[in-house]
PyMOL commands that place a pseudoatom at each C-alpha (Angstrom):
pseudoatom trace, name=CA, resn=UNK, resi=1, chain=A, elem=C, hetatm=0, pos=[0.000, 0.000, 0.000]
pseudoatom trace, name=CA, resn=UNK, resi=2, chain=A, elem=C, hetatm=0, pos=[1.542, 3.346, -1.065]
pseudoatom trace, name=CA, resn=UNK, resi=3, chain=A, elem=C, hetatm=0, pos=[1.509, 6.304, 1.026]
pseudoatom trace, name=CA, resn=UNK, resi=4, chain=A, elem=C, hetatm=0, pos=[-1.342, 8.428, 0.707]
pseudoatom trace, name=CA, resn=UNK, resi=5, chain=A, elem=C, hetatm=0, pos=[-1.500, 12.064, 0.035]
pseudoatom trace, name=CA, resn=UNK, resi=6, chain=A, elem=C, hetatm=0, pos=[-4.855, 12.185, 1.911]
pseudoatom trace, name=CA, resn=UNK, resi=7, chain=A, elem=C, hetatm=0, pos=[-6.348, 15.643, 1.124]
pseudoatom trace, name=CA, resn=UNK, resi=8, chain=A, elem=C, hetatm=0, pos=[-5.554, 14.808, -2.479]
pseudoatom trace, name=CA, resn=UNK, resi=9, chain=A, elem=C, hetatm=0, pos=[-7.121, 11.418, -2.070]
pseudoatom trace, name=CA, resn=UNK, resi=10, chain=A, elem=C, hetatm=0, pos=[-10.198, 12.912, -0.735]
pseudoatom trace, name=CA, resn=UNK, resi=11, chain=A, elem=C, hetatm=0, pos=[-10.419, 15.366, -3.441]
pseudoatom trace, name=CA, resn=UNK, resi=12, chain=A, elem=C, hetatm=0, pos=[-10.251, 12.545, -6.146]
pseudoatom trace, name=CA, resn=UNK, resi=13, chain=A, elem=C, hetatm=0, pos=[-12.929, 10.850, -4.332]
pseudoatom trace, name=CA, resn=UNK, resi=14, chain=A, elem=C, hetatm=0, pos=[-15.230, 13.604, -3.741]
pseudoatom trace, name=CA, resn=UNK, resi=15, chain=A, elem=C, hetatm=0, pos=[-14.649, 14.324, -7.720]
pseudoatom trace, name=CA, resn=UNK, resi=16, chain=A, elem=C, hetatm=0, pos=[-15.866, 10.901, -8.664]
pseudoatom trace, name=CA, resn=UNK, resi=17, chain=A, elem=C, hetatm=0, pos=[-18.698, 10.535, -5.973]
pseudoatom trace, name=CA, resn=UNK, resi=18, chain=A, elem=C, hetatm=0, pos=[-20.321, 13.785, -7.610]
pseudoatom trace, name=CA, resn=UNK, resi=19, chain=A, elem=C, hetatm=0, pos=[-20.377, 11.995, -10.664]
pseudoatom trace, name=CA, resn=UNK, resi=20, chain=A, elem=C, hetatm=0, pos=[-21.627, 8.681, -9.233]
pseudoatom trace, name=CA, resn=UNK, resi=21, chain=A, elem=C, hetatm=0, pos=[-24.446, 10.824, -7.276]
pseudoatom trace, name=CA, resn=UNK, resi=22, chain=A, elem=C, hetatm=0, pos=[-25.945, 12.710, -10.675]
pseudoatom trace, name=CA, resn=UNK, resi=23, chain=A, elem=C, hetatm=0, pos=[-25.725, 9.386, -12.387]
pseudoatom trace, name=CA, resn=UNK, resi=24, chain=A, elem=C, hetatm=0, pos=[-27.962, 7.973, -9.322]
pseudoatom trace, name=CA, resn=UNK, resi=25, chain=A, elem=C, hetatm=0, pos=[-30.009, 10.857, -8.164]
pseudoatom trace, name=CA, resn=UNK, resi=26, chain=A, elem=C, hetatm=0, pos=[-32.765, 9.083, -5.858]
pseudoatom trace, name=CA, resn=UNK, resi=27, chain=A, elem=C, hetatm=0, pos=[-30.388, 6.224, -4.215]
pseudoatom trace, name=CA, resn=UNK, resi=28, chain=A, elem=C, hetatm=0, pos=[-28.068, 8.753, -3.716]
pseudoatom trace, name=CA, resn=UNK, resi=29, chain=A, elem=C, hetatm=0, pos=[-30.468, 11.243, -2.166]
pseudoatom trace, name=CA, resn=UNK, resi=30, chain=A, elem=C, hetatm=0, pos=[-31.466, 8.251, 0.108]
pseudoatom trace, name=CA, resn=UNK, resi=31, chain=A, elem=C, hetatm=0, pos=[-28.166, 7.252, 1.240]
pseudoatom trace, name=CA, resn=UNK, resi=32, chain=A, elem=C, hetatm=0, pos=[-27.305, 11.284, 2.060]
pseudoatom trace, name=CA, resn=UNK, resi=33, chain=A, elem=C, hetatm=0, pos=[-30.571, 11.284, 4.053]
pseudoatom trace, name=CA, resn=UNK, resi=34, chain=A, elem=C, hetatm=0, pos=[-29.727, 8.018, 5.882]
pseudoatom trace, name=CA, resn=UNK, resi=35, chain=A, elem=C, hetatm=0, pos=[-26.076, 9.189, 6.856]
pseudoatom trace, name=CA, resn=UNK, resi=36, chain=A, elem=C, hetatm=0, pos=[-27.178, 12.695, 8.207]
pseudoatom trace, name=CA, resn=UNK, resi=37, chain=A, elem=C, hetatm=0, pos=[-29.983, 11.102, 9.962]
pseudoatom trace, name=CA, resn=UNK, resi=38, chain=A, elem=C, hetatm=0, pos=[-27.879, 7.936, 11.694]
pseudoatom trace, name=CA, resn=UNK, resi=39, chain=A, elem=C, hetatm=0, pos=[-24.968, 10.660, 12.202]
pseudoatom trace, name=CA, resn=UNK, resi=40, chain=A, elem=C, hetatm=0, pos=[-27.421, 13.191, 13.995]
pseudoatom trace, name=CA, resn=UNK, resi=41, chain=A, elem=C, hetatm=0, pos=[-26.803, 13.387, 17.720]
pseudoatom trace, name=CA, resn=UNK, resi=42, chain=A, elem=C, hetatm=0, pos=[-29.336, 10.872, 19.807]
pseudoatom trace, name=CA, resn=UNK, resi=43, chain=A, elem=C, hetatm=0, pos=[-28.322, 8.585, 22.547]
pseudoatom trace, name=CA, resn=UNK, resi=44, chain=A, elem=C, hetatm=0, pos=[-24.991, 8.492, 21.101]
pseudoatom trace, name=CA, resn=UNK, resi=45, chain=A, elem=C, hetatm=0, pos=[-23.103, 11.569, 20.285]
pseudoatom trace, name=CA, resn=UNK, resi=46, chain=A, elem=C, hetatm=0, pos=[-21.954, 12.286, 16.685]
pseudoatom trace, name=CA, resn=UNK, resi=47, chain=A, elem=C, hetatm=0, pos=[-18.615, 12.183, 17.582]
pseudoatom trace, name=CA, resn=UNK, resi=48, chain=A, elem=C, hetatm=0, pos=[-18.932, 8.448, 18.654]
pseudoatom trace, name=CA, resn=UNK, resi=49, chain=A, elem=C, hetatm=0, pos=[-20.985, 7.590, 15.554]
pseudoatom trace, name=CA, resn=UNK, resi=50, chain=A, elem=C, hetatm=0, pos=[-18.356, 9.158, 13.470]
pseudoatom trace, name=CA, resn=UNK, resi=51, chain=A, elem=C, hetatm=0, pos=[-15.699, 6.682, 15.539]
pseudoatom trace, name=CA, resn=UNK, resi=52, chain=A, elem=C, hetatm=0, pos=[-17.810, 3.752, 14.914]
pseudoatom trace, name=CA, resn=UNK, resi=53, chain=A, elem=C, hetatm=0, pos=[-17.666, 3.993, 11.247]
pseudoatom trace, name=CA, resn=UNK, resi=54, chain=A, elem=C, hetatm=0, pos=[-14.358, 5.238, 11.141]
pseudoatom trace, name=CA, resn=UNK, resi=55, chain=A, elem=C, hetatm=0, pos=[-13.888, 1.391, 12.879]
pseudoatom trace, name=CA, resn=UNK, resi=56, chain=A, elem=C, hetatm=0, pos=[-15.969, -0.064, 10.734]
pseudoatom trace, name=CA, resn=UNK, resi=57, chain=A, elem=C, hetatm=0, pos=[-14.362, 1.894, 7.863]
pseudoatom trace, name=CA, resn=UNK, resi=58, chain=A, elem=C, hetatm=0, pos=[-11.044, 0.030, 9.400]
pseudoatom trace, name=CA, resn=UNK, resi=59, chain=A, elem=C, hetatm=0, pos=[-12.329, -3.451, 9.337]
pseudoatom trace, name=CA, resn=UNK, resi=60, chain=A, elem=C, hetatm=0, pos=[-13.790, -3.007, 5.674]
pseudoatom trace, name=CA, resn=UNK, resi=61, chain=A, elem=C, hetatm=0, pos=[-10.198, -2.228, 4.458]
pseudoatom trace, name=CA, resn=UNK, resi=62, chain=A, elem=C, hetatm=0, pos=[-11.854, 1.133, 2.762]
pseudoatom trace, name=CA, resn=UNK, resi=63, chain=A, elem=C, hetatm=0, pos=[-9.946, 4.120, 1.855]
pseudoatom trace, name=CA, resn=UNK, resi=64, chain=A, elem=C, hetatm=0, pos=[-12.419, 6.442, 1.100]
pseudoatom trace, name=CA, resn=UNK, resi=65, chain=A, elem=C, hetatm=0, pos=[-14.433, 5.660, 4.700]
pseudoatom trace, name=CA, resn=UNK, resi=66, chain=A, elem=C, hetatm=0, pos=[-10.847, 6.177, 6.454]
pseudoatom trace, name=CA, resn=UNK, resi=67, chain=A, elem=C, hetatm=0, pos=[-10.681, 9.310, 4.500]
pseudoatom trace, name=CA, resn=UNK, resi=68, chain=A, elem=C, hetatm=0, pos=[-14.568, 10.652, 5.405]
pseudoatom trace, name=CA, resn=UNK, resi=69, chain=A, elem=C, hetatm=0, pos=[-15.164, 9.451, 8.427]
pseudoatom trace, name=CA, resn=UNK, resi=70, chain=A, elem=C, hetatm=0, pos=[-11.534, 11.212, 9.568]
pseudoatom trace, name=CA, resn=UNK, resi=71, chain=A, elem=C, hetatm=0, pos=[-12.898, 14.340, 8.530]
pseudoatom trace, name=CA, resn=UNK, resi=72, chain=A, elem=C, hetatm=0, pos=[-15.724, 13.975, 10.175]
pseudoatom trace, name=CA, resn=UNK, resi=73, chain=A, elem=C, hetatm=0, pos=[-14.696, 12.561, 13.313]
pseudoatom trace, name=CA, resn=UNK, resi=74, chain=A, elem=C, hetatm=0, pos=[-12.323, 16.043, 13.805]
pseudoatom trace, name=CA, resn=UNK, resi=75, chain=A, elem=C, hetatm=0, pos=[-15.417, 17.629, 13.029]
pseudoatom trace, name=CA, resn=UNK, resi=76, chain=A, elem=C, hetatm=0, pos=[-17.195, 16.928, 15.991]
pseudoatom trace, name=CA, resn=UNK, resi=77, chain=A, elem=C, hetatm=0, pos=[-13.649, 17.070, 18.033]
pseudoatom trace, name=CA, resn=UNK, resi=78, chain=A, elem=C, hetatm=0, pos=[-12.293, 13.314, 18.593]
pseudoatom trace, name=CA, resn=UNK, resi=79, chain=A, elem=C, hetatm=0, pos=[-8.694, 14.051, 19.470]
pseudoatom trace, name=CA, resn=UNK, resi=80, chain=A, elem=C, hetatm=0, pos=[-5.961, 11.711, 18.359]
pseudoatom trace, name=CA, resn=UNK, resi=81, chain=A, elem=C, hetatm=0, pos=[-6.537, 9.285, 21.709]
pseudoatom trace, name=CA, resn=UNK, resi=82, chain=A, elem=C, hetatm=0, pos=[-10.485, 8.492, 20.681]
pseudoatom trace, name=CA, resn=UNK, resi=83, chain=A, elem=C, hetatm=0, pos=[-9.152, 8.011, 17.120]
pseudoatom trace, name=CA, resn=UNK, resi=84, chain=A, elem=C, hetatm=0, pos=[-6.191, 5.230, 18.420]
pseudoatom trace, name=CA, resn=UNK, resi=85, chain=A, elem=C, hetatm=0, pos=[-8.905, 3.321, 20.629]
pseudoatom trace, name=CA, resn=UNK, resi=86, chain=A, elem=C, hetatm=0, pos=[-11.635, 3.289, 17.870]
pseudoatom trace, name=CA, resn=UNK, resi=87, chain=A, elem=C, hetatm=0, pos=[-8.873, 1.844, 15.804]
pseudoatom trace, name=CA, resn=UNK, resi=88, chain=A, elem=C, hetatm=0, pos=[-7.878, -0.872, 18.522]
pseudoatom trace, name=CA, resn=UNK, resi=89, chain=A, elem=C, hetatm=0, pos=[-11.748, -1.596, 18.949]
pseudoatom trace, name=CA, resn=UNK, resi=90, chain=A, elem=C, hetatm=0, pos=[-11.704, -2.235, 15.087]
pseudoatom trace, name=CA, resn=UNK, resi=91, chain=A, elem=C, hetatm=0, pos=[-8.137, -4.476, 15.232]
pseudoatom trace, name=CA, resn=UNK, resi=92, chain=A, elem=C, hetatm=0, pos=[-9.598, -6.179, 18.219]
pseudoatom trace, name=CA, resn=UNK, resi=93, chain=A, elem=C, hetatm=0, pos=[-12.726, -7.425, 15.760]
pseudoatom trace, name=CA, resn=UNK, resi=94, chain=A, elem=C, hetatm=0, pos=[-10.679, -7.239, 12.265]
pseudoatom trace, name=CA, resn=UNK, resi=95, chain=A, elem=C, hetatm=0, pos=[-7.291, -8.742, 13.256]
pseudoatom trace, name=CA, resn=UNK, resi=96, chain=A, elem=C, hetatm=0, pos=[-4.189, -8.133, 11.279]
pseudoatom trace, name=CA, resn=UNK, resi=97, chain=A, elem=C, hetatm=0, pos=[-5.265, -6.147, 8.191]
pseudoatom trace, name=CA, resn=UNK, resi=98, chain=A, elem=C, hetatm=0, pos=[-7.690, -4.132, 10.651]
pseudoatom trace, name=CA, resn=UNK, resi=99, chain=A, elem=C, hetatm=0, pos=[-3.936, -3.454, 12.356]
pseudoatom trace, name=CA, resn=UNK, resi=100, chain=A, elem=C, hetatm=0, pos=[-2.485, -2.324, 8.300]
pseudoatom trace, name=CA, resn=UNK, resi=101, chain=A, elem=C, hetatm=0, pos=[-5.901, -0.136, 8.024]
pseudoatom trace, name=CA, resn=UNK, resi=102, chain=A, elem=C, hetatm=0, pos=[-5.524, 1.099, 11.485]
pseudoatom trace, name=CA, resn=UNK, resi=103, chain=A, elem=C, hetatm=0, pos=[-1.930, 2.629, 10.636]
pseudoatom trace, name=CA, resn=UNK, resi=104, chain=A, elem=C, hetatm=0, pos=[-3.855, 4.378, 7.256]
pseudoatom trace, name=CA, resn=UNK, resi=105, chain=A, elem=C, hetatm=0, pos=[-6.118, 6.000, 9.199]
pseudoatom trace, name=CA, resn=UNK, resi=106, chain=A, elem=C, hetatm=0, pos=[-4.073, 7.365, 12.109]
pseudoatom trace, name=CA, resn=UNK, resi=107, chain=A, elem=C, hetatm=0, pos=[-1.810, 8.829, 8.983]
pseudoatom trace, name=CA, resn=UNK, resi=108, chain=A, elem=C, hetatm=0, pos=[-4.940, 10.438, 7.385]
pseudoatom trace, name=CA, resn=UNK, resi=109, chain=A, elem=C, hetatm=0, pos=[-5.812, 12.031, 11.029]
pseudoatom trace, name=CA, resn=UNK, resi=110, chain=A, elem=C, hetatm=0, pos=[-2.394, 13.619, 11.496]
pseudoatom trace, name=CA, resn=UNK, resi=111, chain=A, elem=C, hetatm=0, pos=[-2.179, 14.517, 8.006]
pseudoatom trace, name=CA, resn=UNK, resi=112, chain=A, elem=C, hetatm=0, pos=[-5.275, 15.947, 8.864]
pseudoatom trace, name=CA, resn=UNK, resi=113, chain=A, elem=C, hetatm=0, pos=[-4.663, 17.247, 12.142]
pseudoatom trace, name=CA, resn=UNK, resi=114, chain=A, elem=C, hetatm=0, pos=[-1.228, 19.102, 10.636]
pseudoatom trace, name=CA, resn=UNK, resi=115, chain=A, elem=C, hetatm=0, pos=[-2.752, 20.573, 7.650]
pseudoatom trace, name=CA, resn=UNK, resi=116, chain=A, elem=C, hetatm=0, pos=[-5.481, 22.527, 10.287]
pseudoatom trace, name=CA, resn=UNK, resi=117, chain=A, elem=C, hetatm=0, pos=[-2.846, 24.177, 12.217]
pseudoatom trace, name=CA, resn=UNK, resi=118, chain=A, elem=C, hetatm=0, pos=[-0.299, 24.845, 9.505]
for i in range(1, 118): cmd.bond("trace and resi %d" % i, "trace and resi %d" % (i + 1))
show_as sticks, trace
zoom trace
């Protein structure tokens, strides 16, 4: 696995999910409505939603869900600590290539993390 560039990674993706989501206009409306209304704060905060698929993201191996759910895990303020245990939560249920994964996205939330201060 190369390293990643993740803010240009993210841009490719968003580039070719625009393009998926005009090709697709109702599913595509659904699935937005679904994520803002599972992601909305409720008996769990957003912030720990955003950490559960961010593990989940882990365990599926997928780059663009490291790369989103990141984003939006800052968003709602995880700090670097709630990002490392949601990780081991995901390598305790996705053994070693949850551990590979794991490593990807704690590089996407300091790349993350540096580009907001610098």
């Amino acid at each position: 696995m190369a390293t990643k560039n993740w803010a240009e990674f993210t841009e490719q993706t968003d580039t070719r999910m625009k393009t998926l989501r005009a090709a697709m206009r109702e599913p595509a409306q659904g699935f937005t409505a679904l994520a803002k209304a599972t992601i909305a704060e409720g008996a769990l905060s957003s912030k720990t939603k955003e950490l559960i698929a961010l593990a989940i993201g882990v365990t599926a191996r997928c780059d663009g869900c490291l790369a989103y759910h990141v984003a939006a895990a800052r968003k709602y303020g995880a700090t670097r600590e709630e990002v490392v245990e949601a990780i081991g939560v995901a390598v305790y249920m996705g053994g070693g290539p949850s551990m590979i994964y794991g490593a990807e996205a704690l590089s996407a939330f300091d790349e993350m993390e540096a580009a907001s201060k610098g």
